[in-house]
GUTIFI-636894 format. One line per 8 residues: number of its first residue (from 1); their letters; for each residue x, y, z of N, C-alpha, C. Coordinates in Angstrom, 1 decimal. Layout:
# GUTIFI-636894
NUM	A	X,Y,Z,X,Y,Z,X,Y,Z  ...
***
This chain:
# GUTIFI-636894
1	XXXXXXXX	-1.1,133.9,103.7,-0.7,135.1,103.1,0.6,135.6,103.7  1.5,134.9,103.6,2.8,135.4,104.5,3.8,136.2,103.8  3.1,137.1,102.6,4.4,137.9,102.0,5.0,139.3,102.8  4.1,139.5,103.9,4.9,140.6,104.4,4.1,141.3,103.8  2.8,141.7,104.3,2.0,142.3,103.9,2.0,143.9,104.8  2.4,143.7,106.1,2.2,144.6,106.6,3.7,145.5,106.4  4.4,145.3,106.1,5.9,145.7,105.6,5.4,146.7,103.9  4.9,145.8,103.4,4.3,146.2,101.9,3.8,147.7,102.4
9	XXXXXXXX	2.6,147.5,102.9,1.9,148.6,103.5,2.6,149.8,103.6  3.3,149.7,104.7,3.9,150.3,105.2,4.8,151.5,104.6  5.7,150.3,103.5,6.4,151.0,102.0,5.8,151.8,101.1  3.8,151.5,101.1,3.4,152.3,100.4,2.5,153.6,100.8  3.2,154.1,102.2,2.7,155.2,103.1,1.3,154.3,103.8  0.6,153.1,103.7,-0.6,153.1,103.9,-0.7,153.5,105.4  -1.6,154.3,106.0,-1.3,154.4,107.2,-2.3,153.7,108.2  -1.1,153.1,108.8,-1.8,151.7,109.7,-1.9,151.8,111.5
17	XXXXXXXX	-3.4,152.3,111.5,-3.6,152.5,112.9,-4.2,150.9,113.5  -3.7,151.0,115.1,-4.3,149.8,115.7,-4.7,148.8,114.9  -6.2,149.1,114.6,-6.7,148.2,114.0,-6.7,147.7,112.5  -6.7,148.7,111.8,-6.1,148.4,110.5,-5.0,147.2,110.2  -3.6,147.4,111.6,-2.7,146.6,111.6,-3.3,145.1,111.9  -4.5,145.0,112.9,-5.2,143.7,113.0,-5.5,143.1,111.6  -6.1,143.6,111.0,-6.7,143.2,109.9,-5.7,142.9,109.2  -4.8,143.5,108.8,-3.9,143.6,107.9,-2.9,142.2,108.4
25	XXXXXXXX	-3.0,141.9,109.7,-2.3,141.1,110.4,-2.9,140.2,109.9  -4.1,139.6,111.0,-5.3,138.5,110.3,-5.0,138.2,109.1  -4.8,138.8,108.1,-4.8,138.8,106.3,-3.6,138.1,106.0  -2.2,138.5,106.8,-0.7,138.0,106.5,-0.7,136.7,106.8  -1.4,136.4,108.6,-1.4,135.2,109.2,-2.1,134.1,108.4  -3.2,134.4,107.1,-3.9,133.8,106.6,-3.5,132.3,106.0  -3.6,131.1,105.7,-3.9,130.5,105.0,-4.5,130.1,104.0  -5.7,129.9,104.3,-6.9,130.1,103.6,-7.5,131.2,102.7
33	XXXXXXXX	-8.7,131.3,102.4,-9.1,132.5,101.7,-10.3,133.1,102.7  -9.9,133.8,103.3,-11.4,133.9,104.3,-11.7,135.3,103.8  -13.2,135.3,104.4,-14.3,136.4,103.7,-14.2,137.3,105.3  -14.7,138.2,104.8,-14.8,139.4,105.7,-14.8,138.9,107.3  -15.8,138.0,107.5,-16.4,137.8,108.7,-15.3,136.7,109.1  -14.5,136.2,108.4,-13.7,135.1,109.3,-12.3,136.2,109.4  -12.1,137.2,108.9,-11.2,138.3,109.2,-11.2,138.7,110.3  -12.8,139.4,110.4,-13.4,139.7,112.3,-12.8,139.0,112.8
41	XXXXXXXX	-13.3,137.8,112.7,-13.4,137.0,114.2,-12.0,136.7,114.3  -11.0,136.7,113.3,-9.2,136.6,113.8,-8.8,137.7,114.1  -9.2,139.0,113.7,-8.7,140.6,114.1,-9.3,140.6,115.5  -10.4,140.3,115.7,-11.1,140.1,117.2,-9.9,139.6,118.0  -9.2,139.0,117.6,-8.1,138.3,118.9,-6.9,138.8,118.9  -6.8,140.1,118.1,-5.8,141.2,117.9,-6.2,142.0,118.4  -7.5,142.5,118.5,-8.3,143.8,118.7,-9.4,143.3,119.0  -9.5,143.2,120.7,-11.2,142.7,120.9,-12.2,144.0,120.5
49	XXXXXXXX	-11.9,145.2,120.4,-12.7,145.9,120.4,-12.9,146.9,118.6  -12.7,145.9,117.9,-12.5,145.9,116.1,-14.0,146.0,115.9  -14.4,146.6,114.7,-15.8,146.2,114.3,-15.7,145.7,113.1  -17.0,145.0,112.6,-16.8,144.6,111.3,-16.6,145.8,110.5  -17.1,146.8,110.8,-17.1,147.6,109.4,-15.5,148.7,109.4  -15.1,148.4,110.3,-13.5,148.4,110.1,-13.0,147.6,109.5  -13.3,146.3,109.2,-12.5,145.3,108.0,-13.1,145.4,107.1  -14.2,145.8,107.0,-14.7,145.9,105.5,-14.2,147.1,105.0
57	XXXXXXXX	-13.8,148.0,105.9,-13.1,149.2,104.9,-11.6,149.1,104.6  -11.1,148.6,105.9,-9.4,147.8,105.3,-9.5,146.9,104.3  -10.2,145.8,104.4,-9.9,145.0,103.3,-10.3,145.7,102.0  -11.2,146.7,101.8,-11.6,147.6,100.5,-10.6,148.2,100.2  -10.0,149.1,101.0,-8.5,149.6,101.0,-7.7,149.1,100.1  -7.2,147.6,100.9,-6.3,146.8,100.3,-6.6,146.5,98.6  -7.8,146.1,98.6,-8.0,145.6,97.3,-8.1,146.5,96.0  -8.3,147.9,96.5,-8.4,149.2,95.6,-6.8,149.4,95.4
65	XXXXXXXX	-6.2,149.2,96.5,-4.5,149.9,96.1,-3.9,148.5,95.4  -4.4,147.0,95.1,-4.1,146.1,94.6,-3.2,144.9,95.5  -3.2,145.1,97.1,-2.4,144.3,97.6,-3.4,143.1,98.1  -4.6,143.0,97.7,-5.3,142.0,97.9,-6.1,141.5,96.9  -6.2,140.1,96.5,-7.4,139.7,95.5,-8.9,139.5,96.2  -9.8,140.1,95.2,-11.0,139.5,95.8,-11.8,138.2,94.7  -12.2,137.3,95.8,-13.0,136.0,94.7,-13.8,135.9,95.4  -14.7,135.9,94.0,-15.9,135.3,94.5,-16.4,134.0,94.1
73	XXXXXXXX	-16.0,133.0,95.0,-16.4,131.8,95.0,-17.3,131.1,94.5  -18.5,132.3,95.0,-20.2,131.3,95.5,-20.5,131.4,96.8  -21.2,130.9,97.1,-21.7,131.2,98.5,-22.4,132.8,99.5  -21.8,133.6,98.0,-22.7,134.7,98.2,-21.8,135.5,99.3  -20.2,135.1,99.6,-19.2,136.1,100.4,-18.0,135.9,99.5  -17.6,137.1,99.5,-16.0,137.6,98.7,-15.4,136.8,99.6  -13.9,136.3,99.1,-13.1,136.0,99.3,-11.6,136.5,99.4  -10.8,136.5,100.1,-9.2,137.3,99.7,-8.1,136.7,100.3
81	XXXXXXXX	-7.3,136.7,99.4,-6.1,136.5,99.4,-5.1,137.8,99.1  -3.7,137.5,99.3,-3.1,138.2,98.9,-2.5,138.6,97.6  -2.6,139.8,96.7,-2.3,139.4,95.3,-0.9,139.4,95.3  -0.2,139.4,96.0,1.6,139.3,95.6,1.6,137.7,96.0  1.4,136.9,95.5,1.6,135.6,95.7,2.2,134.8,94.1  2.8,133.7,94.4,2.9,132.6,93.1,1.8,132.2,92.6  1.6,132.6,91.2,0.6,132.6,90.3,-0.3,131.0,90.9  -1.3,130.6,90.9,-2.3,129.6,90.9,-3.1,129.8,90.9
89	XXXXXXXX	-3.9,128.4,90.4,-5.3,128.2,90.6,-6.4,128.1,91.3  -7.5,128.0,91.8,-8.5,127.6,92.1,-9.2,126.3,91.9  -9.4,125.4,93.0,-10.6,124.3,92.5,-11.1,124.4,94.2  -12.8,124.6,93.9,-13.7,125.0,94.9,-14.2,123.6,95.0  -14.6,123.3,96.7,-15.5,122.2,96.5,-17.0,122.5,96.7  -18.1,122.6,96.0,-19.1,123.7,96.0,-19.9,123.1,97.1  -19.5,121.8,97.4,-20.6,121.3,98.9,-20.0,122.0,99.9  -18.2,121.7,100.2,-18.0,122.0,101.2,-17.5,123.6,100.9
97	XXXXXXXX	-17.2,124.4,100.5,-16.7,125.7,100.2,-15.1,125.6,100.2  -14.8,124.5,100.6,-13.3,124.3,100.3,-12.6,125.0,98.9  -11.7,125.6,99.6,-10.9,126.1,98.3,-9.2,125.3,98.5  -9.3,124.5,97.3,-8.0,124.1,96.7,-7.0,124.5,96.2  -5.6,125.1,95.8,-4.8,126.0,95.4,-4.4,124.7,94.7  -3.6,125.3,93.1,-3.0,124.0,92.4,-2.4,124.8,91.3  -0.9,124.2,91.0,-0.1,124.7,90.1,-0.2,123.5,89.0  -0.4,123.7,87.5,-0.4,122.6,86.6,0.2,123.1,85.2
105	XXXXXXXX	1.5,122.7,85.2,2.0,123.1,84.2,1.7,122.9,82.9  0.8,121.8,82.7,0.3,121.5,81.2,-0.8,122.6,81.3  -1.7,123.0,81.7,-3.0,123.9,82.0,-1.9,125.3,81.4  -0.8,125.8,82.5,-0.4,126.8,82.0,0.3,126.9,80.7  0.5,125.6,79.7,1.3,126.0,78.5,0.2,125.7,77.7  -1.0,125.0,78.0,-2.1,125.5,77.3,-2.8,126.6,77.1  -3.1,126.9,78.4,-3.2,128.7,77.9,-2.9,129.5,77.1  -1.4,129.6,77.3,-0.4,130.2,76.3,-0.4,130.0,75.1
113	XXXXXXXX	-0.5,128.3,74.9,-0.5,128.6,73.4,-1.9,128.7,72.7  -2.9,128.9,73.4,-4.5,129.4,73.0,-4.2,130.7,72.6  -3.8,131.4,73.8,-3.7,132.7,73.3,-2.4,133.5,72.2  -1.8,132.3,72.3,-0.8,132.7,70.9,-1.6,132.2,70.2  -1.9,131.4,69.9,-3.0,131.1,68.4,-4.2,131.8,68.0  -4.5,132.4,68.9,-5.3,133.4,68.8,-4.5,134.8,68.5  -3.2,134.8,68.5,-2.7,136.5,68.3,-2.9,137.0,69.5  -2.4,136.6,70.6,-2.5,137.2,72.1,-1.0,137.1,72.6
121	XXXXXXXX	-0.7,138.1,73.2,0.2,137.9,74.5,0.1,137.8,76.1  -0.1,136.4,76.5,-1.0,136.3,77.8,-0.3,137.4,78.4  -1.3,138.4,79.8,-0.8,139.0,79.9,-1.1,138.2,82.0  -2.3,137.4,81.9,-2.4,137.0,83.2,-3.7,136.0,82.6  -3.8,135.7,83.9,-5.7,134.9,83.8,-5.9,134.6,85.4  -6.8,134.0,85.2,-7.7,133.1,86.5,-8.1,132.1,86.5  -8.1,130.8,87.0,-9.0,130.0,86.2,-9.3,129.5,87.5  -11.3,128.8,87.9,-11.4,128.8,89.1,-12.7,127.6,88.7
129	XXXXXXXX	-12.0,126.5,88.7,-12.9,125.2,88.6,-14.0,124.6,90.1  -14.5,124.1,89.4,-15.7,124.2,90.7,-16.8,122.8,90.7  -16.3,121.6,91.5,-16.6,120.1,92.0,-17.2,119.7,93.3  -17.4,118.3,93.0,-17.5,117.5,94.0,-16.7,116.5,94.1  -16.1,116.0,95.4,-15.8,115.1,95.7,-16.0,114.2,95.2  -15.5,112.8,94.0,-16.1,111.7,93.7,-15.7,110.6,94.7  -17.1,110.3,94.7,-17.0,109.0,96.0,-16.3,107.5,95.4  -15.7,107.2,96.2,-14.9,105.8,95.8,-15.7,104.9,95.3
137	XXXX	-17.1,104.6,95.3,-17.4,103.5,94.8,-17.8,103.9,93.1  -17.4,105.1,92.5,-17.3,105.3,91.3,-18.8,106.4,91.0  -19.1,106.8,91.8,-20.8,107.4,91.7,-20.0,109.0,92.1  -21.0,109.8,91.9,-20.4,111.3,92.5,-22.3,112.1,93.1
***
């Protein structure tokens, strides 16, 4: 999530004590999509003395004022990313919880023209596909 999240913030009066800025940090440093508890344990090494229920109310924060996405995968934990990012996809691996990011431009001018044929003007979407690994000898 390296858009400069805590700069964003900042622009929009959020006010960022100690820990907050952990979280908020944890979140920028991100790669991945991590769920609350893998937020902890990176804000932990910002702020050993962080609780969870300080990231659950940052990250709630974030996602009510819109500077965060939440997904929900499966697995029964939210997910987040940052919502100021370049539009993509999702493909989950539902064994391993692996989340894939993928841009496909035929997918996105399909859309488009679904929803013009329908009398729409896309205005956004999501789309969040969900596999397994097929094993090389042609079996899955």
């Amino acid at each position: 999530m390296s858009s400069q999240l805590i700069s964003r913030c900042e622009s929009q009066g959020i006010r960022l004590t100690g820990q907050r800025r952990a979280v908020v940090q944890a979140l920028e440093e991100s790669t991945d999509h991590p769920n609350v508890e893998d937020l902890h344990e990176r804000a932990l090494k910002l702020d050993p003395q962080i609780s969870i229920a300080t990231v659950y109310r940052t990250v709630k924060l974030l996602e009510e004022i819109g500077m965060v996405e939440r997904h929900e995968f499966g697995g029964g934990r939210a997910r987040y990313e940052d919502a100021d990012r370049e539009h993509h996809d999702h493909l989950i691996d539902i064994n391993s919880g692996q989340v894939i990011e993928f841009i496909d431009p035929e997918i996105e001018a399909l859309q488009q023209a679904i929803a013009t044929r329908l009398g729409y003007r896309l205005k956004g979407h999501r789309m969040e596909l969900y596999g397994v690994p097929v094993r090389k000898d042609g079996g899955d």
